[in-house]
BATOR-884572 format. One line per field, with one value per atom (N, C-alpha, C): residue number from 1; residue in three letters; atom name; z, y, x. Coordinates in steps of 0.1 Angstrom, whole numbers, always signed. Each point is the difference from the previous one (the first is absolute). Example, Ala and Ser with C-alpha at 12.3 -4.5 7.8 and 13.67 -1.06 7.14 Angstrom:
2
n = [1	1	1	2	2	2]
res = [ALA	ALA	ALA	SER	SER	SER]
atom = [N	CA	C	N	CA	C]
zz = [+78	+0	+0	-7	+0	+8]
yy = [-57	+12	+12	+11	+11	+11]
xx = [+132	-9	+9	-4	+9	-8]
This chain:
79
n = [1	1	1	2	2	2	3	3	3	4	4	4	5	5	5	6	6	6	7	7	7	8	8	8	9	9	9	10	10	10	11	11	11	12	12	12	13	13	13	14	14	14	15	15	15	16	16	16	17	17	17	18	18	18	19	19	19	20	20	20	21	21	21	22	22	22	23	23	23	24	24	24	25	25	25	26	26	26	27	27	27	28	28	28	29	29	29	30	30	30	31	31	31	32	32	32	33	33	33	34	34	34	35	35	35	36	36	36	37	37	37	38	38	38	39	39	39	40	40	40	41	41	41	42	42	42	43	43	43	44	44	44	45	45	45	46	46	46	47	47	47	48	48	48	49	49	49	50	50	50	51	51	51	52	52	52	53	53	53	54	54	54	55	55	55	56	56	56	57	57	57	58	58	58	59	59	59	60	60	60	61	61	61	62	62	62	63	63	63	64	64	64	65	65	65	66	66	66	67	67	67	68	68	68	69	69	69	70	70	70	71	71	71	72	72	72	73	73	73	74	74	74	75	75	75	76	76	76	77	77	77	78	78	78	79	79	79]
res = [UNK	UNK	UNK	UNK	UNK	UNK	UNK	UNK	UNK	UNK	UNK	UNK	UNK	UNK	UNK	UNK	UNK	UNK	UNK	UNK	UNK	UNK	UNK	UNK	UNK	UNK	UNK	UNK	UNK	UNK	UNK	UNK	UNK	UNK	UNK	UNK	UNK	UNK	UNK	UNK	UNK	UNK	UNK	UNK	UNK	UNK	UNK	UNK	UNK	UNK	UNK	UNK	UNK	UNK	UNK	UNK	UNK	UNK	UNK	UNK	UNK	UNK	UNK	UNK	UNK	UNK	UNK	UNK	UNK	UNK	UNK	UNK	UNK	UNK	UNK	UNK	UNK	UNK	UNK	UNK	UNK	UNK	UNK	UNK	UNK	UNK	UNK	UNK	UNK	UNK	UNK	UNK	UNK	UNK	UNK	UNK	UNK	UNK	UNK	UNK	UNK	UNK	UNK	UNK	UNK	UNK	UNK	UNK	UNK	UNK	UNK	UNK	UNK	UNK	UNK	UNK	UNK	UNK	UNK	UNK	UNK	UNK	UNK	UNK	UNK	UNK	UNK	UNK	UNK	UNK	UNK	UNK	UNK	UNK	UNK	UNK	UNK	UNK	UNK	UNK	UNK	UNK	UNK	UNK	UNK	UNK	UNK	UNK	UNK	UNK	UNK	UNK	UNK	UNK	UNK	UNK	UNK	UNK	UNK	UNK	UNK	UNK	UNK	UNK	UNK	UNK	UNK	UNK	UNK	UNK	UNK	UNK	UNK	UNK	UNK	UNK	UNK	UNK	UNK	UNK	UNK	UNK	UNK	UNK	UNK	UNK	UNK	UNK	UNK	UNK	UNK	UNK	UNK	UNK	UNK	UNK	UNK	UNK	UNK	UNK	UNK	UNK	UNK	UNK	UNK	UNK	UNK	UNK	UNK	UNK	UNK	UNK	UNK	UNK	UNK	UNK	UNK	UNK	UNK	UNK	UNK	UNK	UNK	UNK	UNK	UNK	UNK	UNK	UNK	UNK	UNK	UNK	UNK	UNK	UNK	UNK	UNK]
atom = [N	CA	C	N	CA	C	N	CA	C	N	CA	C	N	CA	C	N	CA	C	N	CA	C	N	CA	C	N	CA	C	N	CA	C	N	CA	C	N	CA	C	N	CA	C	N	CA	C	N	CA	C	N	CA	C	N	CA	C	N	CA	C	N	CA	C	N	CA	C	N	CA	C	N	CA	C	N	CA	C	N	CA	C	N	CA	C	N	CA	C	N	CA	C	N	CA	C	N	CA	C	N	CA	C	N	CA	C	N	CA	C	N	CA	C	N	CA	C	N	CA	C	N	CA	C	N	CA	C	N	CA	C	N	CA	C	N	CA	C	N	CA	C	N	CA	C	N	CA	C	N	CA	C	N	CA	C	N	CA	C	N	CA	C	N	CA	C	N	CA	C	N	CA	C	N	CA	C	N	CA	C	N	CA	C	N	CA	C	N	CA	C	N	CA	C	N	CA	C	N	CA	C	N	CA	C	N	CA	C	N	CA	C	N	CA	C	N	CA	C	N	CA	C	N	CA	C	N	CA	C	N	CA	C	N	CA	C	N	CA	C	N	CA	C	N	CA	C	N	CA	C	N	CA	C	N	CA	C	N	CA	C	N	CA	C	N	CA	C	N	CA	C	N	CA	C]
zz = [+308	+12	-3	+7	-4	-2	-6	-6	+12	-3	+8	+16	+4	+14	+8	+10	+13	+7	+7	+9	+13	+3	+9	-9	-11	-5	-1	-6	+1	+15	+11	+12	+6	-4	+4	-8	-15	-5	+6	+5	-1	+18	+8	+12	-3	-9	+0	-5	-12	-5	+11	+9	+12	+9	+2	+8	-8	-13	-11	+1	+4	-9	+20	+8	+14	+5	-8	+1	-5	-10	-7	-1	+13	+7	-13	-7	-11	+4	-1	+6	-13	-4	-9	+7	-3	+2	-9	+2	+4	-20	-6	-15	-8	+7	-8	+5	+11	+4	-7	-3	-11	-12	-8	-9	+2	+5	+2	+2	+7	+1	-12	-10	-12	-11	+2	-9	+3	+12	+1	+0	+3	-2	-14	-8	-19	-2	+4	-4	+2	+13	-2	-5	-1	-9	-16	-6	-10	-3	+13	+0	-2	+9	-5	+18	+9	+16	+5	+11	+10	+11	+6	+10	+13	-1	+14	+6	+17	+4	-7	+1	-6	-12	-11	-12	+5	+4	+5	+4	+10	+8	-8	-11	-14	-7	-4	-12	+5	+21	-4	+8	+10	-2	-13	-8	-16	-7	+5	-8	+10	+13	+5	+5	-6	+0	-12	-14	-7	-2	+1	-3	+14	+13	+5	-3	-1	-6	-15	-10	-15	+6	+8	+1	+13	+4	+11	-4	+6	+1	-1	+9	+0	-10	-13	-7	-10	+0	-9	-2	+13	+4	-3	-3	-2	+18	+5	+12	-2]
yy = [-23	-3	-11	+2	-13	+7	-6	+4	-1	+11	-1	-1	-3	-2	+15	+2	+10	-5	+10	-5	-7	-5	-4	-18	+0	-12	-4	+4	+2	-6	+10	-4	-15	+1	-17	-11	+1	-8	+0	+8	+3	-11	+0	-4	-15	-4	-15	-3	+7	-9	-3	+10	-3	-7	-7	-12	-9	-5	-12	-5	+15	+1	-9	+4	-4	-13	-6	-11	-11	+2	-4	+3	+8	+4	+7	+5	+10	+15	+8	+13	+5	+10	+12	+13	+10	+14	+6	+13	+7	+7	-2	+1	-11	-11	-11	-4	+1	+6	+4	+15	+5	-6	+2	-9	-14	-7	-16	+7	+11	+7	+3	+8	+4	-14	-8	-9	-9	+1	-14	+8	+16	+7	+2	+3	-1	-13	-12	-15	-2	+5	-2	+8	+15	+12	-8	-10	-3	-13	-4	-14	+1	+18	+1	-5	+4	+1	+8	-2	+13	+1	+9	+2	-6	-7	-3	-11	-2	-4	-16	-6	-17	+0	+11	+1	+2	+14	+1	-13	-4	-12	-14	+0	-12	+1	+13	+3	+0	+3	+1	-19	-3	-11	-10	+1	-6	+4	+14	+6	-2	-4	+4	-21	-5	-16	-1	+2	+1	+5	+10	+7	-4	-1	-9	-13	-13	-9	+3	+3	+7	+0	+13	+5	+11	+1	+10	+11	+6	+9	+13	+1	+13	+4	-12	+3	+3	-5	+2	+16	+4	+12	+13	-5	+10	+2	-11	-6	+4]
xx = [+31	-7	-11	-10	-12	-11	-1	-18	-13	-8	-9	+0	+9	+7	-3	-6	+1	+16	+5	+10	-4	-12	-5	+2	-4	-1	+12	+12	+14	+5	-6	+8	-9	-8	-3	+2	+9	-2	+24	+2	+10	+3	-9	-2	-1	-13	+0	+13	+9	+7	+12	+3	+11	-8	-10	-8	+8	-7	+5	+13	+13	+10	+3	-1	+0	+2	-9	-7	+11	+6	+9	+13	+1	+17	+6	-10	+8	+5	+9	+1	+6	-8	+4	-2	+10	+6	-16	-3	-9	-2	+11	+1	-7	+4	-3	-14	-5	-13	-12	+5	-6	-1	+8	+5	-13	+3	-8	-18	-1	-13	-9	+8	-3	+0	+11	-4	-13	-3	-12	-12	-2	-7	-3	+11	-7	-1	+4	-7	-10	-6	-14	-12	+6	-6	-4	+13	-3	-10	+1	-7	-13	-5	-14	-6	+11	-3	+0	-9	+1	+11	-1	+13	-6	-11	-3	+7	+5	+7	+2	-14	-2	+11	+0	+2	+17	+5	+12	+11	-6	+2	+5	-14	+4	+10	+2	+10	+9	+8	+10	+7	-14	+6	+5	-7	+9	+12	-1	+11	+12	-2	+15	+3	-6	-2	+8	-1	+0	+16	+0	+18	+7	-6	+9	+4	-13	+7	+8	-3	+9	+15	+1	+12	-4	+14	+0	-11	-4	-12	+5	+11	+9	+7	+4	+6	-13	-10	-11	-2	+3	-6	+6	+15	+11	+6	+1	+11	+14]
């Protein structure tokens, strides 16, 4: 799971990322969701961030920029 995380932090970091993912006509299944939750949630646990939205918001706009341009996202993801 993630570190230090409430499930309130979880469900809003879980919210912005389906804004982001939106935004970018990306659609992932409710697995890979999670999945994508938890990973951008311990990237920024390690970065030494907080879970606040600003912080949320940053991490996952780069990260889903990032492995979408790279490569499909879904496949990143276990798609």
């Amino acid at each position: 799971m993630t570190h230090y995380a409430t499930v309130d932090d979880i469900a809003r970091c879980k919210s912005i990322i389906e804004i982001e993912l939106k935004k970018r006509n990306i659609a992932l299944d409710s697995e890979q969701l999670d999945k994508l939750t938890v990973d951008i949630m311990n990237l920024i646990y390690a970065k030494g961030g907080s879970y606040s939205n600003e912080t949320i918001q940053q991490f996952a706009k780069a990260y889903i920029i990032r492995f979408y341009n790279e490569k499909n996202l879904g496949e990143s993801i276990g798609r």
